[in-house]
TITOR-214276 format. One record per atom (N, C-alpha, C): x, y, z. Coordinates in steps of 0.2 Angstrom, whole numbers, plus 5000, padded with zeros to 4 digits. Layout:
<seros>
XYZ...
</seros>
This chain:
<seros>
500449945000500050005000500450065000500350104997500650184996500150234997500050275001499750345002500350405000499950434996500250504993500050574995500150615001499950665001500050694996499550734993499350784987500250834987500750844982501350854983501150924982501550984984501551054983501951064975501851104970501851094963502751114963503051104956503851114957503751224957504251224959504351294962504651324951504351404950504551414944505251414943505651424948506351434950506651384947506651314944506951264944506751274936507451254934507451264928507551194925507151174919507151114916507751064918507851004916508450944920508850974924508551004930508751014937508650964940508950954947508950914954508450974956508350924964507850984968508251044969509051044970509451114972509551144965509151144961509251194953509951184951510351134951511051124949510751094943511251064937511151054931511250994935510950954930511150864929511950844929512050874923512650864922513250874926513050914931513450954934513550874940513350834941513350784942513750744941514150744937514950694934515350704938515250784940515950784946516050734952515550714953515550674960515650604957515850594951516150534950515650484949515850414947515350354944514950364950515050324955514650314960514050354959514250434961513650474962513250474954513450444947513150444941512850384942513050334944512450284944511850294949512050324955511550344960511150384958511150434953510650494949510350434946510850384940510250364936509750314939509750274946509450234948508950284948508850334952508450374956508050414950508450434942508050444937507450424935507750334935507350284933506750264940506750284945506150284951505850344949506050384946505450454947505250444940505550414935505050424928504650364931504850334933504450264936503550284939503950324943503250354948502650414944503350454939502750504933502450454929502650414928502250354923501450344924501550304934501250284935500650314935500550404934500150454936500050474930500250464924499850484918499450434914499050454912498450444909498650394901498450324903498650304898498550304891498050374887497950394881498450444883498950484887499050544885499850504881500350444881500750444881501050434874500550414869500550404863500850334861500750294864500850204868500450164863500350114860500050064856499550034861499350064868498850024874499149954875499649934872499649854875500149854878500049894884500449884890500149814894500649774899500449724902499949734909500049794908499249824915499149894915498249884914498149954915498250004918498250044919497950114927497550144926497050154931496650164933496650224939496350284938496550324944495650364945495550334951494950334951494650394957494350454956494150514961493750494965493850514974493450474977493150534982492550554983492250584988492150574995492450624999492350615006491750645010491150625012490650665013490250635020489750705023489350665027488750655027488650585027489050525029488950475022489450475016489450445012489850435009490150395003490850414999490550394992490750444990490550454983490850454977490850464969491350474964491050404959491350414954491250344947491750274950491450254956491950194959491850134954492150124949492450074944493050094942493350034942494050044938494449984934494649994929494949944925495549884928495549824928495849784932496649804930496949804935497549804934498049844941498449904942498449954943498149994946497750024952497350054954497650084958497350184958497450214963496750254965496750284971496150314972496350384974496050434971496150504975495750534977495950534985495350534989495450614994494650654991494750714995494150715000494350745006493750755010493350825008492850815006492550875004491650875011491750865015491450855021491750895025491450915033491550975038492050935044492150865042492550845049493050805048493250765052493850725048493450635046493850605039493850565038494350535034494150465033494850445031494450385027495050345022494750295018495150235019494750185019495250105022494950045015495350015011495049965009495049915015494449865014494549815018494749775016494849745011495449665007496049675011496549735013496949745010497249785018496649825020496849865026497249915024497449925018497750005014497050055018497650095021497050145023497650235021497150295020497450355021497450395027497950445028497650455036496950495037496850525042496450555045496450635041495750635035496050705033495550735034495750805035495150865039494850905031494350925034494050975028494351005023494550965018494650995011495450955010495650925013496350895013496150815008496650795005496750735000497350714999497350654999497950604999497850544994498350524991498350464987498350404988497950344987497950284990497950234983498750204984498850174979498750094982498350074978498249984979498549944977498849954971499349904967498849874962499049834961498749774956498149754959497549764955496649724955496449674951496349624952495949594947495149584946494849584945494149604942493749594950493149634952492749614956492749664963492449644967492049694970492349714977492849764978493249794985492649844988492849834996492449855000493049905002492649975002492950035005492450075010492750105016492550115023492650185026492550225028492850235033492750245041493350245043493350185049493450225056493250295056493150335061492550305064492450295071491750245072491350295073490750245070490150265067490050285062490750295056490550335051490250275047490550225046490450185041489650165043489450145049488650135052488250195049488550255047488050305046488050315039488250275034488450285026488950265024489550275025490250295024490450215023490350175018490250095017490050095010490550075005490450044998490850024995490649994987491149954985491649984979492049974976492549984971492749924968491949934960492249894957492649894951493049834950493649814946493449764942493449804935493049774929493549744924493749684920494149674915494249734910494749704906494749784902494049774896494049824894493349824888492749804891492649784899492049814899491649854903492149914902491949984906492250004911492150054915492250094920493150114918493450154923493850184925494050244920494450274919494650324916494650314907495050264907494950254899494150254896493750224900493150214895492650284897492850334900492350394902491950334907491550404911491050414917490550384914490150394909489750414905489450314902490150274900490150224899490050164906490250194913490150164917489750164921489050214920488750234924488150194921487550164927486950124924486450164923486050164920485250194920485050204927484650254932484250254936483650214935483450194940482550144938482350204945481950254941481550284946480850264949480550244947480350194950480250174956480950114953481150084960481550104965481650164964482050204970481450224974480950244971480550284971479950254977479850174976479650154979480050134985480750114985481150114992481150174996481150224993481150264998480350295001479750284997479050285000478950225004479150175004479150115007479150135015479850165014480450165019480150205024479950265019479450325025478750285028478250265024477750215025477750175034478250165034478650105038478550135047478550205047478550255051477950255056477850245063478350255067478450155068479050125070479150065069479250045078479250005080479249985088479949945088480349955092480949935093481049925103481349865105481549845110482149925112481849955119482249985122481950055122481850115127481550175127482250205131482350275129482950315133482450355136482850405139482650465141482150445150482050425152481550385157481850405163481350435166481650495173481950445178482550455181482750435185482550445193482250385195481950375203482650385208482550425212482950435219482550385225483250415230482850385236483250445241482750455246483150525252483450475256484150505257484650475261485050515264485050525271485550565273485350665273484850665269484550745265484850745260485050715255485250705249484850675243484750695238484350665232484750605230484750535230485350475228484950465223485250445218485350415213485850375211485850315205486050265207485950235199486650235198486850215187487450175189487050135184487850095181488050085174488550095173488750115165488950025162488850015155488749955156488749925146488849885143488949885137488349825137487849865132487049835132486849825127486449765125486149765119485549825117485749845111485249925111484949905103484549925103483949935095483949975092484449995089484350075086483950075080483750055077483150025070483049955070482349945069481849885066482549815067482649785070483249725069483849735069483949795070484849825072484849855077485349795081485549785087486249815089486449855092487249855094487449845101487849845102488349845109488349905110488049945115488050015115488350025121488450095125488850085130488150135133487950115141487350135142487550155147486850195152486950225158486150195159486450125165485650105165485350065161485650055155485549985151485050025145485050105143484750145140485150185136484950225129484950265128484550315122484550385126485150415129484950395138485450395141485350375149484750405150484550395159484050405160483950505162483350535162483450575167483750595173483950645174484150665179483950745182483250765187482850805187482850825194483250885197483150895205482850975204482651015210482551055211483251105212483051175214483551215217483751195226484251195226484151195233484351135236484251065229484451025231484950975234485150945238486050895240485950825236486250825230486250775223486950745227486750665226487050605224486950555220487450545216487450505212488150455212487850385212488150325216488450285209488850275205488950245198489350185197489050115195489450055196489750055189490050065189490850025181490849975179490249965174490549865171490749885166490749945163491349935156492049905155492349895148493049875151493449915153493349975153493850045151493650075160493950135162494050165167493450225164493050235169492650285167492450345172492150415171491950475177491350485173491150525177490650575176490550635177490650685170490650745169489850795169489650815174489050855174489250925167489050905164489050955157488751015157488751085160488251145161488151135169488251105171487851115178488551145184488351185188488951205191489051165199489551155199489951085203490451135207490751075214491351105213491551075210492651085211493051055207493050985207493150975212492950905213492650855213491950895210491650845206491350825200491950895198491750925188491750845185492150785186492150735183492650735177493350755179493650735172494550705177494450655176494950615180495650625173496250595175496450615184496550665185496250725185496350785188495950805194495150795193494850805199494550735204494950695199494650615204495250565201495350495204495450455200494850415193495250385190494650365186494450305190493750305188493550235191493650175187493850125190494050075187493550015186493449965182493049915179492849875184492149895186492049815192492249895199492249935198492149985206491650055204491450055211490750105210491250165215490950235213491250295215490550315216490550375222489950435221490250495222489950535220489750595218489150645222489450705224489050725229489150805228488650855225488650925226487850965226487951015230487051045230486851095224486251085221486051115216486051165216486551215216486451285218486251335212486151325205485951365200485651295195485051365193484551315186485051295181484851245179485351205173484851165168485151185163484851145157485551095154485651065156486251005156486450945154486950905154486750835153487450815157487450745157488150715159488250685155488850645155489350605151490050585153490250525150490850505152491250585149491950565155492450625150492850585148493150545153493650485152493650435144494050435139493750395135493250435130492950465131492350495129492250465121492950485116492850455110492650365109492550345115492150285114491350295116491450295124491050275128490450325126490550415125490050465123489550425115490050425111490050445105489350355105489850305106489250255109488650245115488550305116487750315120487750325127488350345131488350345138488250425138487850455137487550545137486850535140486550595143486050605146485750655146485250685149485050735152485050765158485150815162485050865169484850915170484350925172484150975175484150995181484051085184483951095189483351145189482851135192482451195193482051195186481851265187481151265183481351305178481051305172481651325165481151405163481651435161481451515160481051535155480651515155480051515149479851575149479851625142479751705144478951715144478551685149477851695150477551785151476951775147476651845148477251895143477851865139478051945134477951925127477951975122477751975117478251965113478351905109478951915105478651935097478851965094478751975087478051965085477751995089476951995088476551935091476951885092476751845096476751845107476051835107476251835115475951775118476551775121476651695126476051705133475751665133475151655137475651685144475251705150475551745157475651665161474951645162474951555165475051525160475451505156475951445150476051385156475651335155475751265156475851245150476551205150476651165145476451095145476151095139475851005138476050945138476750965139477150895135477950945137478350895140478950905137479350855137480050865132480250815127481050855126481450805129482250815128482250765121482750815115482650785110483650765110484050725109484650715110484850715102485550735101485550715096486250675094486450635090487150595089486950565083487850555078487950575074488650515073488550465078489350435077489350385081489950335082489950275087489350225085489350165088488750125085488050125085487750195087487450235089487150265081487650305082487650345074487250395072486750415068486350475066485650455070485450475074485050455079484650515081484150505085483850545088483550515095483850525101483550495106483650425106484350405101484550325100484150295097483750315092483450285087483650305081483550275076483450295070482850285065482850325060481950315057482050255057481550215054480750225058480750215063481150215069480950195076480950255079481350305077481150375079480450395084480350405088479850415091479350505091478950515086478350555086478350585093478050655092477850695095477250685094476750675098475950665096475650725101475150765098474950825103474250815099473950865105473350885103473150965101472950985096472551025093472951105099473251145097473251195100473651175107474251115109474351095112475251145114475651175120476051185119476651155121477051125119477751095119478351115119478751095126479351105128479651055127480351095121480851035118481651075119482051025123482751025123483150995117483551045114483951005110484750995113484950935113485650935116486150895109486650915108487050885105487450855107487650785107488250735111488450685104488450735098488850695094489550725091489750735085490250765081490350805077489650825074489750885070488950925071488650975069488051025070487450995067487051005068486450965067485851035067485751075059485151105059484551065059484151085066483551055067482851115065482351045062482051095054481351065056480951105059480251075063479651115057479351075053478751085047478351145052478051185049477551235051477551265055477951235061477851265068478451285072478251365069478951405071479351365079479951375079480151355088480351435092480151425097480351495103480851475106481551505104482051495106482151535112482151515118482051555125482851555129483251485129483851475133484351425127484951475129485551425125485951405132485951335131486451315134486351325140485751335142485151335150485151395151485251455149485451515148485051565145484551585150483851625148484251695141483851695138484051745132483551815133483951865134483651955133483151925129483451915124482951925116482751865115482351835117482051765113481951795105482051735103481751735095481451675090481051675085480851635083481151615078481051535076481351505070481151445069481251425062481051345059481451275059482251305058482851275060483251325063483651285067484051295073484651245074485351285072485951255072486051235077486351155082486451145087487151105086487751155089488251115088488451065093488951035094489350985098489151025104489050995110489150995114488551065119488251095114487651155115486951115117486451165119485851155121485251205118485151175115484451255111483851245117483451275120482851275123482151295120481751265117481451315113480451275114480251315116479451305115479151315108478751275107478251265099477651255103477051295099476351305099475851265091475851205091475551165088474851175088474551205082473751215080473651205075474051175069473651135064473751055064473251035063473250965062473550935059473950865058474050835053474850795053475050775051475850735051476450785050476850835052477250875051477950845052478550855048479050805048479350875052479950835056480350865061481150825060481750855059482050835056482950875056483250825054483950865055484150895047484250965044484150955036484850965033485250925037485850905032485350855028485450845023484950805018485350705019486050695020486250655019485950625026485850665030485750625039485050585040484750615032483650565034483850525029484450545024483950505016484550465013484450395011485050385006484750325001485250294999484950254994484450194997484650165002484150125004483450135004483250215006482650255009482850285015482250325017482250355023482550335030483150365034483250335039483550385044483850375049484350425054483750465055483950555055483950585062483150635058482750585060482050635055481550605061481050625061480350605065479750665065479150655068478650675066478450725071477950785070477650795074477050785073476350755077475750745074475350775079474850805075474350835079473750815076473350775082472750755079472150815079471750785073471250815074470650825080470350875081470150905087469250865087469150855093468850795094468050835091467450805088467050835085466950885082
</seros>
């Protein structure tokens, strides 16, 4: 395997049969035989290497080389990889750009040639060597990327009949059957809402101990349902995700008691909520880590409203990104009752009908989810007629998620638990890594309204409808 970073172009400075120091070739003989055989070995490796990078029409060559090449453009995207993946048997290289917002990388499976980790806008060469006809699986292997799209094949076709650079795009590309896409993706939606083994979000029960609020998790690698028959090893809080609630008043003395069956050493990070130092949860600085098979607690009083969550710190890029995230709250949330916002005025006594922490992730075995499901298992907003709804958005994935709710403007009231001077109104709502949007909706038209993340790739792909979309529904008003 050979990986090529994309090389910086030669400098104009260097004049034709130069070395890289601008000295002539010939000026080379001084150093005697030695140093002329070592130029011509080293000649012969780099016409070797320009060879292998040109285009077998541009050389003026009778084609009847003993193997093709094939150099095949490869998209990096999220969550999918993209480009005219065919190539003529022989010789095969792939050039591969991340034209996506985060980092990714490209791994054949046969072979485990992989490229490194490339960040936004960056490309590297993945030279495979010699293929003989038929069907290579390419990946990438950042976890969760390939669960969330990021999985296809690179076919390797005899020569003459199609694909790769010689025969054009255009030769290798098949007819659409619209149709039949047509029908997989109506299908797929149809399918909605689907019933899957496992509910997250589920208020966790205390007991008073001492004058303290105790609670009581254990983090623990669980069979989860993220979609209709797809099952993973999720890493849970409670054998759930996202873990369970955690909901005190002000004023309250919080404990929280946490058994480790993970393999890994694990804490917990109060994310947004104020702690002291030591018990912010980020080992070994403010604790040791807890180790696999021992329970640690956790003790500080609720002294400020929080709109928060918890999660491992230790590890994070496994155990987070695989479903060990949650919700926390403290106190009662600042809903700006009785003001007017942009014509609209918020009732003075506003009871909320319904409230609904909406989680979101994007990675790990988890993947594009919403509250660790994926369509169709996604679970509905069901209200009635004129109904109003409190929804948290919290992101505990890897990249931002504009979330895009059909008809019903959202009242943006608190970021990050953090009441806002200026509420305002809106349809989509950027929520990045690690943020909380606060926002109340006023549901009065009837009917199925889709609610959803509108990166396009995160609800839809070739299969049908899936990931981070669901509904809101409001039924019709009785008589």
């Amino acid at each position: 395997m050979t990986v090529l970073d994309n090389p910086p172009p030669p400098t104009a400075s260097e004049p034709e049969g130069s070395d890289n120091s601008g000295k002539p070739i010939g000026s080379l003989l001084f150093f005697g035989m030695a140093g002329l055989l070592i130029a011509l070995v080293a000649s012969v490796a780099v016409i070797g290497v320009v060879g292998l990078f040109q285009d077998d029409n541009d050389g003026g060559g009778d084609g009847g080389s003993a193997s093709a090449f094939s150099s095949v453009d490869v998209s990096l995207t999220e969550f999918s990889i993209g480009g005219n993946l065919t190539a003529v048997a022989g010789d095969v290289s792939l050039d591969v750009v991340n034209d996506g917002s985060i980092e990714h990388n490209l791994v054949a499976r046969e072979s485990g040639d992989k490229t490194p980790l490339l960040a936004a806008g960056e490309s590297a060469t993945l030279v495979l060597g010699s293929l003989a006809p038929g069907s290579y699986e390419l990946f990438c292997d950042v976890p969760g990327h390939a669960e969330s799209g990021m999985l296809t094949d690179l076919v390797v076709v005899g020569s003459g009949e199609g694909g790769g650079e010689a025969s054009g795009a255009e030769e290798g590309e098949e007819e659409i059957d619209g149709a039949a896409m047509d029908k997989i993706m109506v299908d797929s939606m149809l399918a909605f809402p689907a019933e899957t083994e496992g509910i997250g979000n589920e208020v966790l029960e205390y007991e008073m101990v001492d004058g303290f609020k105790q609670f009581e998790l254990t983090a623990a690698i669980t069979p989860w349902e993220v979609s209709p028959g797809e099952f993973v090893d999720a890493w849970t809080y409670n054998g759930m995700v996202p873990g369970p609630q955690i909901k005190v008043d002000l004023g309250d003395k919080v404990r929280v008691i946490i058994t480790n069956e993970t393999p890994l050493g694990t804490d917990i990070h109060w994310h947004g909520v104020h702690t002291p130092n030591s018990e912010d949860g980020v080992s070994p600085f403010t604790q040791d880590p807890i180790s696999s098979g021992d329970t640690y607690t956790y003790e500080f009083e609720a002294t400020d409203p929080a709109i928060g969550m918890y999660h491992a710190h230790l590890h994070s890029q496994i155990s987070v990104i695989n479903g060990m995230f949650a919700a926390f709250t403290i106190g009662d949330k600042p809903i700006p009752r009785g003001e007017t916002i942009s014509g609209v005025t918020i009732p003075a006594d506003l009871v909320l009908d319904k409230e609904m922490p909406m989680v979101l992730n994007d990675a790990g075995v988890i993947g594009l989810t919403l509250n660790g499901k994926s369509f169709p298992a996604t679970e509905p907003l069901v209200l009635e007629p004129g109904a109003w709804v409190g929804i948290d958005y919290y992101n505990e994935g890897l990249t931002a998620h504009p979330m895009h709710m059909h008809q019903f403007p959202q009242l943006v009231y608190a970021k990050d638990g953090i009441a806002l001077d200026h509420p305002y109104w809106a349809d989509t709502i950027n929520v990045a890594p690690g943020e909380r949007y606060s926002v109340i909706v006023h549901a009065e038209d009837p009917g199925v309204w889709v609610w959803h993340c509108h990166i396009l790739t995160h609800v839809e792909r070739e299969t049908g409808m899936f990931g981070m979309v669901t509904a809101v529904i409001v039924q019709e008003a009785e008589g």
